[in-house]
C-alpha positions as CSV (number, residue, x, y, z in Angstrom):
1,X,50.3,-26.8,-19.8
2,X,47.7,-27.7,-17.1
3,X,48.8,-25.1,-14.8
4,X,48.3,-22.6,-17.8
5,X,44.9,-23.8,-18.3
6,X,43.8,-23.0,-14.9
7,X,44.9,-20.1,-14.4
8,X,43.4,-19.0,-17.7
9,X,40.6,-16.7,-16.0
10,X,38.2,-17.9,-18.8
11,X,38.9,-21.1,-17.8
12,X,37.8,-20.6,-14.2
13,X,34.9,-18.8,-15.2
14,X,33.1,-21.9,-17.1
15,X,34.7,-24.1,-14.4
16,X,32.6,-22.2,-11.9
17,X,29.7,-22.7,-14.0
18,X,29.7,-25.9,-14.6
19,X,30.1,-26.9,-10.9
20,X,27.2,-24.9,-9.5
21,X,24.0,-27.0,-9.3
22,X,21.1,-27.9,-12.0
23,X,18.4,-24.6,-11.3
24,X,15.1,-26.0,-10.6
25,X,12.1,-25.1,-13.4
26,X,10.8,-22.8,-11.6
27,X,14.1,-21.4,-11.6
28,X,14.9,-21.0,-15.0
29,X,11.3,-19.3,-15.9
30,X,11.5,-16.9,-12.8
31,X,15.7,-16.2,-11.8
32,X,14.4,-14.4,-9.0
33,X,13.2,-17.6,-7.1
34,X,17.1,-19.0,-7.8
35,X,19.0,-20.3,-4.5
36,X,15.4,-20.4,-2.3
37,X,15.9,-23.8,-1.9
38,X,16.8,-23.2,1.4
39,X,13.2,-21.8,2.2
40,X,11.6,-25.3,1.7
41,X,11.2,-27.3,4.8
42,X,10.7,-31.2,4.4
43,X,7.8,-32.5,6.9
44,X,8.3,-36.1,7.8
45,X,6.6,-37.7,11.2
46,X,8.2,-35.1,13.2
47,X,5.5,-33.4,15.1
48,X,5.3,-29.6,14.4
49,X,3.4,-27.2,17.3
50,X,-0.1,-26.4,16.6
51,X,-2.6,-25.3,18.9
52,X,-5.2,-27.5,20.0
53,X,-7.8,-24.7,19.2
54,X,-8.2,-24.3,15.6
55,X,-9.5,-20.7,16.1
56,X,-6.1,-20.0,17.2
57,X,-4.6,-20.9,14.1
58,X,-2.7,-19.4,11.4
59,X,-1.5,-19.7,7.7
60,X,1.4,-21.8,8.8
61,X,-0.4,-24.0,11.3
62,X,-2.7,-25.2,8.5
63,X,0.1,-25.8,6.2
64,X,1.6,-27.8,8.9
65,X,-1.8,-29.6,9.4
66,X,-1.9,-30.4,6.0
67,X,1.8,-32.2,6.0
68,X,1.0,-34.2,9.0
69,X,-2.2,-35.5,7.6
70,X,-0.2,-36.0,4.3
71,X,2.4,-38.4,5.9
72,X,-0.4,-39.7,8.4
73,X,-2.5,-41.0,4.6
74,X,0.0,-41.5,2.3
75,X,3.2,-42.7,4.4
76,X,5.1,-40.1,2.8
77,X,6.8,-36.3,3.6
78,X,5.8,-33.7,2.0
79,X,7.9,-30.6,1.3
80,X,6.5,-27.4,2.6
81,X,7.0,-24.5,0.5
82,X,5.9,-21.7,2.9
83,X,5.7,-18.5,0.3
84,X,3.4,-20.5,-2.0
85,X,1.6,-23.1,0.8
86,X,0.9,-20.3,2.8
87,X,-0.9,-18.4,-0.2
88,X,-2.6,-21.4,-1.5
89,X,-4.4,-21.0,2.9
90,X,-5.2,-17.3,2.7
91,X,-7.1,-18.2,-0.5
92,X,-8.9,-20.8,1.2
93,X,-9.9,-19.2,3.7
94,X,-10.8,-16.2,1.6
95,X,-13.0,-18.7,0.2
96,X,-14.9,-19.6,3.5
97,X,-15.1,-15.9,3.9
98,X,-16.4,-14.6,1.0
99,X,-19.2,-17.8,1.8
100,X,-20.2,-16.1,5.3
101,X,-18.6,-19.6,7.0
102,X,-16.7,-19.9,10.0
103,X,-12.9,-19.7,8.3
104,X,-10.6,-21.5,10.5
105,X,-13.3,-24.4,11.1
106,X,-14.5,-24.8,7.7
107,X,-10.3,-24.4,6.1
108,X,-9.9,-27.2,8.2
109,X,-12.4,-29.4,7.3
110,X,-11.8,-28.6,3.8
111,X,-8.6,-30.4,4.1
112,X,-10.0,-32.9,6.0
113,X,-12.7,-33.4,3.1
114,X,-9.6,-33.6,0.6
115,X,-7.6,-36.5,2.3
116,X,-11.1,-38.1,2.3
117,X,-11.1,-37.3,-1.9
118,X,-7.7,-37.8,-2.4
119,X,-7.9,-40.1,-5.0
120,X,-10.9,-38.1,-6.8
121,X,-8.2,-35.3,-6.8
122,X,-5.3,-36.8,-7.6
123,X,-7.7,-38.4,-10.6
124,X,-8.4,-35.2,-11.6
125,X,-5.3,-33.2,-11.4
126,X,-2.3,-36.1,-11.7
127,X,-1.2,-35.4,-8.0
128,X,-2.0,-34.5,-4.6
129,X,-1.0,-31.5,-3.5
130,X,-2.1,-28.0,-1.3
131,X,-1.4,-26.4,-4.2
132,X,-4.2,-28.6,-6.2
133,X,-7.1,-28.1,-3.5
134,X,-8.4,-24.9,-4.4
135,X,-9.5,-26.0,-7.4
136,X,-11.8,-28.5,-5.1
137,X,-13.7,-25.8,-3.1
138,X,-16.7,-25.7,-4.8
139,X,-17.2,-29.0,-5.0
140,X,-16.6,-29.1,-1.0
141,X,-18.8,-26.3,-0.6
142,X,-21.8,-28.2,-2.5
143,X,-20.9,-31.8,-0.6
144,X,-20.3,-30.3,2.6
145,X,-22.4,-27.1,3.0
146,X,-25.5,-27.5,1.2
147,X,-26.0,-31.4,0.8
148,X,-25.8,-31.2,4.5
149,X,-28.0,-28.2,4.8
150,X,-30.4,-28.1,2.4
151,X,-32.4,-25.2,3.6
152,X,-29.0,-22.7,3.9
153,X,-29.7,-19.1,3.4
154,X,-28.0,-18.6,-0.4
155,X,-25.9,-15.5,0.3
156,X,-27.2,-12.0,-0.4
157,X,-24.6,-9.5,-2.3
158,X,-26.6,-7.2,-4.7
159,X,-26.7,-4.8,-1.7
160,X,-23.1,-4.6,-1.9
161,X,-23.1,-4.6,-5.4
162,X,-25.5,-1.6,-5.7
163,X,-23.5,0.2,-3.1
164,X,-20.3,-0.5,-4.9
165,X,-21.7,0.7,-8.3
166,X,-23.5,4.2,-6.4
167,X,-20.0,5.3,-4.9
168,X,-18.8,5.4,-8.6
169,X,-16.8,1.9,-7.4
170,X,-17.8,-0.3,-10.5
171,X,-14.6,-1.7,-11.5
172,X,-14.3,-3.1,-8.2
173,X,-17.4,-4.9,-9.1
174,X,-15.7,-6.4,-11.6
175,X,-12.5,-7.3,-9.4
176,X,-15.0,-8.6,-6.3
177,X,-18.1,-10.6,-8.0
178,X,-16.4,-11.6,-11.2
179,X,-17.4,-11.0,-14.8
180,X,-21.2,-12.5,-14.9
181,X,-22.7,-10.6,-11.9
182,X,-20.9,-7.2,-12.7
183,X,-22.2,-7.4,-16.3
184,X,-25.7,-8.9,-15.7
185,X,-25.9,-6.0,-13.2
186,X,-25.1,-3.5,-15.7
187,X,-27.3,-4.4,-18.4
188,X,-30.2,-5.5,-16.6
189,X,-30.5,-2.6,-13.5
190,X,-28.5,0.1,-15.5
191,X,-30.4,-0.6,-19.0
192,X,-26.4,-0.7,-20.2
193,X,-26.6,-2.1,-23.7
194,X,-25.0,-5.3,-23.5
195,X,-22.8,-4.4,-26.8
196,X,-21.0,-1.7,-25.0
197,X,-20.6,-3.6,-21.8
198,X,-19.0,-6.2,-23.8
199,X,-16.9,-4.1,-26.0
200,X,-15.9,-2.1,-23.0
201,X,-15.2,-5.0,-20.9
202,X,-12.0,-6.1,-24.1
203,X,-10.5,-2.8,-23.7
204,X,-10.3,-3.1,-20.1
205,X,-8.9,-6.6,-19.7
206,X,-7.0,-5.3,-22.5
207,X,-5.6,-2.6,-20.9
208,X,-4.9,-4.1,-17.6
209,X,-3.2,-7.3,-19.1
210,X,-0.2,-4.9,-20.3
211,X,-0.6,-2.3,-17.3
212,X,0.9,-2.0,-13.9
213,X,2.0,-4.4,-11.2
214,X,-1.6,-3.7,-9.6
215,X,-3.3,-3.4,-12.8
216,X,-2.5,-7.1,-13.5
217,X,-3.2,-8.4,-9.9
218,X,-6.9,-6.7,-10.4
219,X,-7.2,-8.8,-14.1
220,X,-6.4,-11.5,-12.1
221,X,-8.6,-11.1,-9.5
222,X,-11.5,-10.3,-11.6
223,X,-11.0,-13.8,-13.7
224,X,-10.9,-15.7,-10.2
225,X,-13.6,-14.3,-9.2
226,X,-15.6,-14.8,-12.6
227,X,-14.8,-18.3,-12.2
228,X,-15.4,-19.0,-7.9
229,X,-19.2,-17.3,-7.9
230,X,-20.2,-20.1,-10.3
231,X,-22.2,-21.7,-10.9
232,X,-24.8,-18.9,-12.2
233,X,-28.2,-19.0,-13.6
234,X,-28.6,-19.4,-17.1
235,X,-30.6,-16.1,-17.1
236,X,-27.0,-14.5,-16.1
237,X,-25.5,-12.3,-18.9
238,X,-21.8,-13.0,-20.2
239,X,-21.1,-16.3,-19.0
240,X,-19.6,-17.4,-22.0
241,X,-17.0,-14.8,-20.9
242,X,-14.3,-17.0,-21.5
243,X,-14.7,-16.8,-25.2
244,X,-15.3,-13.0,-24.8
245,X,-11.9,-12.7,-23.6
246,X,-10.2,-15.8,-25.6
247,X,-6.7,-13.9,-25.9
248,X,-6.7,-12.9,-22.6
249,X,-7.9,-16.2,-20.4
250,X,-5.2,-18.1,-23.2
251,X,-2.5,-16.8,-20.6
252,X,-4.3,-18.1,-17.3
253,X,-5.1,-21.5,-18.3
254,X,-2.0,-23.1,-16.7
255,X,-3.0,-21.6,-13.6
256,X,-3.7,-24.1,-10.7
257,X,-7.3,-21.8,-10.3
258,X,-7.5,-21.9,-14.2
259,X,-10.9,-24.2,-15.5
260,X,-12.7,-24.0,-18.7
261,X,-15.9,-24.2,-17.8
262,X,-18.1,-22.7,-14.6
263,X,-18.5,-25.0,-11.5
264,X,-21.5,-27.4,-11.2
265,X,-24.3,-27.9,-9.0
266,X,-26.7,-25.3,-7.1
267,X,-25.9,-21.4,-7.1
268,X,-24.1,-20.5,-3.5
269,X,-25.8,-16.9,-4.3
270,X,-29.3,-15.3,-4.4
271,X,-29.4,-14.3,-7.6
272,X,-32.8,-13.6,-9.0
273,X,-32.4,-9.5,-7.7
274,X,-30.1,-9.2,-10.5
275,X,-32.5,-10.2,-13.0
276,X,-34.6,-7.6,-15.4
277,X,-37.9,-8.4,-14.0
278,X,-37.2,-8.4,-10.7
C-alpha cells in the first residue's frame, strides 16, 4: 500500500511541496524575488575592503560602512541586502546632490549622524535600518547643514525651472521639483488659473498611476520629490497636495519615503522668485 502511495505521481507532487521552504513576505507579494535568498550577505565583525578615501567610494562601500558601524554600535550583524541597500545609497546621495553638497562626504556623515540618532530613529520608525534613514535626511540636513551654517546660500532653482518650462519640458518640472514648486510656478509666473492646474494635475497622476512601467516610476518620482523640497513657504500654492491627490498618495503611504505631512524647519530653497510679486 505504501509503495502505491508513492509512486502515485500526485502524491509526489504535494510531497515536493510541502518539503520546499516557507517563502519569505516579500516573497509571497512579489514571486519574482522567490529563491534570492542567496543574494543577502550577513556582515558580522569581519572586516570588508573599503578605501581609506571616501571620495573613492561606491554604493557598496557605504553599504558596507554602514554594517560595520552597525555591529561596531549595536553588537549585532546586519544582513546586507545589496539590490535594495544599494538603492536606499544612490538616493542618499541623490539627496546631497540635489543640495549642491559634497556627496560622498556628506552620505557619509549622514550615517554617521544616524548611529548618533539611532534611538531618535528607531523611536520613530520601530527599527534601525538603511532602509529607514532616508526618511531622516531632512532632519540631517537642518542639524547638520544649516544649524552649523547659518549664513548658507539657500539654493537657487527657478532658473532651471524657467528653462525647463521654455523648452516645452514642464512635466519634468513636476517629476524634478515636486508638486508645490511646479504649481506655484504655473499659477503665479504663467497667470495659469489655479482650478485648471489643479484639475489638470488629477488627470495626470491619474493617468500615470495606471500607465507604463516609466509612466509609474515618473508618478513616483514626482510625489518624492513633492515631499523632499519641503519644507515650503506658506505663500506656496498646492501644498495641501496630499489631499488633492487622496486616492492616489493612499497607495504610497507604506512606502519607507511615504510621510503625511511636509518636513519641518527652514526652507533649503530660495523661494521668494516664485512668488506673484516678485
Amino acid at each position: 500500500m505504501r509503495k502505491k502511495e508513492t509512486a502515485d505521481p500526485v502524491y509526489k507532487l504535494m510531497e515536493d511541496v510541502f518539503k520546499r521552504p516557507v517563502p519569505l513576505m516579500s516573497e509571497l507579494s512579489n514571486p519574482f524575488a522567490a529563491n534570492k535568498r542567496k543574494r543577502r550577505t550577513t556582515l558580522t565583525d569581519k572586516n570588508e575592503f573599503i578605501p581609506e578615501n571616501v571620495e573613492d567610494w561606491n554604493s557598496k562601500h557605504f553599504v558596507h560602512y554602514f554594517a560595520q558601524c552597525y555591529f561596531k554600535s549595536l553588537n549585532a550583524s546586519y544582513k546586507i541586502t545589496y539590490s535594495s541597500d544599494c538603492s536606499i545609497i544612490t538616493d542618499i546621495q541623490d539627496f546631497m546632490s540635489d543640495n549642491s553638497l559634497d556627496v560622498n562626504k556628506y552620505t557619509k556623515e549622514f550615517i554617521d549622524w544616524c548611529f548618533d540618532n539611532k534611538v531618535l530613529i528607531s523611536t520613530r520608525t520601530g527599527y534601525f535600518l538603511l532602509l529607514n534613514t532616508r526618511q531622516f535626511l531632512n532632519r540631517f540636513y537642518q542639524d547638520k547643514v544649516i544649524a552649523q551654517n547659518p549664513n548658507h546660500n539657500l539654493l537657487d532653482v527657478y532658473s532651471d525651472v524657467e528653462a525647463l518650462y521654455d523648452n516645452n519640458r514642464s512635466k519634468e518640472i513636476y517629476s524634478k521639483y515636486g508638486i508645490p514648486i511646479a504649481s506655484t510656478y504655473l499659477i503665479n509666473k504663467k497667470n495659469i488659473d489655479k482650478d485648471k492646474v489643479q484639475s489638470g494635475l488629477i488627470q495626470w497622476t491619474n493617468s500615470l498611476s495606471t500607465g507604463t512601467v516609466e509612466q509609474k516610476k515618473m508618478l513616483v518620482n514626482i510625489l518624492q520629490k513633492s515631499i523632499s523640497r519641503s519644507p515650503y513657504i506658506q505663500e506656496f500654492e498646492l501644498l495641501e497636495w496630499r489631499e488633492v491627490l487622496h486616492d492616489i498618495v493612499a497607495k504610497f503611504k507604506n512606502e519607507s519615503w511615504w510621510r503625511d505631512e511636509d518636513y519641518p524647519g527652514l526652507p533649503r530653497f530660495k523661494f521668494d522668485k516664485f512668488l506673484k510679486n516678485e
